[in-house]
N, C-alpha and C positions, 0 to 999 in steps of 0.2 A: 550444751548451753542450757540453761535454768530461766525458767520463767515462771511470773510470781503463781504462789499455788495458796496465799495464803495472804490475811490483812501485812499486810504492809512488809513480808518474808519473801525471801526470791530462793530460799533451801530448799534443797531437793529433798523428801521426805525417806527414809531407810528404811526397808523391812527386816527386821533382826530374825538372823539365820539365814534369810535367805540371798542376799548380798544384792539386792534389787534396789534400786533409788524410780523414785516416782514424782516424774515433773509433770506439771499443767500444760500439756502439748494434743494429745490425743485421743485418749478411752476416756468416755466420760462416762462418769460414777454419783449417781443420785444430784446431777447439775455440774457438777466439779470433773475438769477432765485430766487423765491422767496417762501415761504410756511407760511400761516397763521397760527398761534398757540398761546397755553396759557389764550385764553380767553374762558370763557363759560356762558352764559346767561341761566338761568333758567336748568342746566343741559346740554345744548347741545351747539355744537362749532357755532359759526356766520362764516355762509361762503359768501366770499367778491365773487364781482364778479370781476373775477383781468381783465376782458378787459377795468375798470374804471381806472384802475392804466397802468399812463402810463411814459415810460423811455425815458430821449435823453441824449445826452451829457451832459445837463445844471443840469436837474436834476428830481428829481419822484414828479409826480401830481396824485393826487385822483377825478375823478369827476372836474377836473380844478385846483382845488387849490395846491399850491406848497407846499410838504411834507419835503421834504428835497433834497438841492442845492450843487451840488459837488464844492469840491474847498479846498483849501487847510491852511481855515482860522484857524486851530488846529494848523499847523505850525510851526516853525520858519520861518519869514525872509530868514533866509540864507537857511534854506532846501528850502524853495519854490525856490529861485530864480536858485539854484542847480537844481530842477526836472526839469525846466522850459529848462536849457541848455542841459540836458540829454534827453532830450524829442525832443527839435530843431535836437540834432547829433543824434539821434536815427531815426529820420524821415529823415534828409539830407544824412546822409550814404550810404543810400542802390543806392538812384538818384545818387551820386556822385560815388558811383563804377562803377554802369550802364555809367556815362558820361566819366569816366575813359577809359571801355571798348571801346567807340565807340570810342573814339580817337584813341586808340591800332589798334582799326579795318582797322581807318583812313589813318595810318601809313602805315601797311600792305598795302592796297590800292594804296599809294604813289611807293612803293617800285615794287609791280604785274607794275605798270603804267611806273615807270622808265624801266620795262624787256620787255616789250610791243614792235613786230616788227613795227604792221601795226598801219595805222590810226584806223581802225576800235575797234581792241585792246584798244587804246591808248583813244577811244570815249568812249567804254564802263564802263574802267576801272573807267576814269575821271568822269562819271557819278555815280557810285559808290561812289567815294572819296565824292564827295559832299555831297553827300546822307548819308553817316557816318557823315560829318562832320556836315549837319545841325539837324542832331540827337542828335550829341553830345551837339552843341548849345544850343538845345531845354533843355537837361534834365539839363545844368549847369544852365539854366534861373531856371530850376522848383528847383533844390536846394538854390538858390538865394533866390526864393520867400519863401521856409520854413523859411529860417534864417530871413528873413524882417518880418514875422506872429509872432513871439517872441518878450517880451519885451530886454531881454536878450539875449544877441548876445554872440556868441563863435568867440573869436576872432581868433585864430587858420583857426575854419573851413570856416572864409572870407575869409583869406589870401588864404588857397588853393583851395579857385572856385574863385579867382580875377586868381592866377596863373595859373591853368587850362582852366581857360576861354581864356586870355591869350598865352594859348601856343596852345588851338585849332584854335584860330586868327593866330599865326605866322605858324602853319601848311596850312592853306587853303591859306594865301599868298604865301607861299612857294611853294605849289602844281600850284596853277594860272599860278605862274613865272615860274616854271619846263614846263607846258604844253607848255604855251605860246614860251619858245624855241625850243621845241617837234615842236610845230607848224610851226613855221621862219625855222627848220631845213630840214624840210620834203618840205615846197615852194621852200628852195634852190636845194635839190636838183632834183625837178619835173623840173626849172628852166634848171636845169645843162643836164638832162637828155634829154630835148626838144631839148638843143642846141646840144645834140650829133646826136640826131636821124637825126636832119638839116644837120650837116655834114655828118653823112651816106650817106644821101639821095645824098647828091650832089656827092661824092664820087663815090657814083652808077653811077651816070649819065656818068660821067668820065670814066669809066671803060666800 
C-alpha cells in the first residue's frame, strides 16, 4: 500500500538498479519518512543506506543523482495556478494579521499618548508609537515580498497591504502632527509660565 510521499503524489518513489520502491511509512530522512521494501535478492532484503538519499524542497537524490522532482506537472493548469494562490495567502496571512496587530497596538499607543500629562509621558509613549509602527512596516514589506515570490498574484490580498500599508502611513503622519502640537503646546505654555514668574517677581519687589 502507498502513501502520499509527495505534493499531491501517492507513487512510490524507484531506485534504478536497485529494484527498491520507497514509500512514506517509516525511516525518516531529513523530515520525510521512508521504508525500503518488496525487493529481495537471493532470499534476503537489500538494505540501502538512506543517509545516500537525500530530501529538499526541489526534490530526492540517491548518491547525487535525481530520483524524483516535486512539482505539480500531473496537474491541471488551473489546479496548479489555484495552489500557487492558496499557497501565496496561506504564507501572507499569518504576516498580515501580525501587521494588523501592530497597527491596533499603534493606535492604542496614539490614544495612551494623546492622555499623557508630562513631557516625559508624552517621550516615552511617542517612542513606543514608533516602535509599533515600524514593526508594522516591516511585517507589510514581508507580506509584500510573499505576494512578489508567486507567479500568481491574489489580487484581493494587494489591495489590502497597498490599504494597510497606507493607513499605517496616515497613522504615523498623524501621530508626528499630534506630537508635534503636544510640543508647540507645552513651549507656549513654559513661555507663559516664565512670563508670570517675571511678574511675580516684580510684584515682590513692590510689595
Amino acid at each position: 500500500m502507498s502513501t502520499p510521499i509527495g505534493p499531491g503524489g501517492t507513487e512510490p518513489i524507484t531506485l534504478p538498479g536497485l529494484d527498491l520502491k520507497f514509500t512514506a511509512l517509516k525511516k525518516e530522512v531529513e523530515g520525510v519518512k521512508f521504508v525500503a521494501a518488496g525487493a529481495a535478492i537471493t532470499g534476503q532484503l537489500l538494505k540501502v543506506d538512506m543517509s545516500l538519499v537525500k530530501i529538499d524542497e526541489k526534490a530526492i537524490t540517491f548518491k547525487g543523482r535525481e530520483l524524483h522532482r516535486w512539482g505539480w506537472s500531473l496537474d491541471k493548469p488551473s489546479d496548479r495556478d489555484k495552489r500557487k494562490r492558496d499557497n501565496a495567502a496561506a504564507k501572507a496571512l499569518p504576516d498580515l494579521a501580525k501587521a494588523e496587530e501592530s497597527s491596533l497596538k499603534a493606535a492604542k499607543a496614539r490614544s495612551r499618548a494623546d492622555a499623557a500629562k508630562t513631557r516625559a509621558d508624552m517621550r516615552k509613549l511617542n517612542k513606543e508609537a514608533d516602535r509599533l509602527a515600524e514593526k508594522a512596516r516591516k511585517q507589510h514589506e514581508k507580506v509584500a515580498e510573499h505576494v512578489r515570490k508567486v507567479s500568481t498574484k491574489t489580487t484581493a490580498l494587494d489591495r489590502k497591504v497597498r490599504q494597510q500599508r497606507a493607513e499605517t502611513n496616515k497613522l504615523v503622519n498623524w501621530f508626528k502632527s499630534r506630537t508635534k502640537e503636544v510640543e508647540n503646546a507645552q513651549k507656549t505654555l513654559d513661555f507663559s509660565l516664565a512670563q508670570f514668574e517675571s511678574r511675580l517677581a516684580k510684584l515682590s519687589k513692590q510689595i
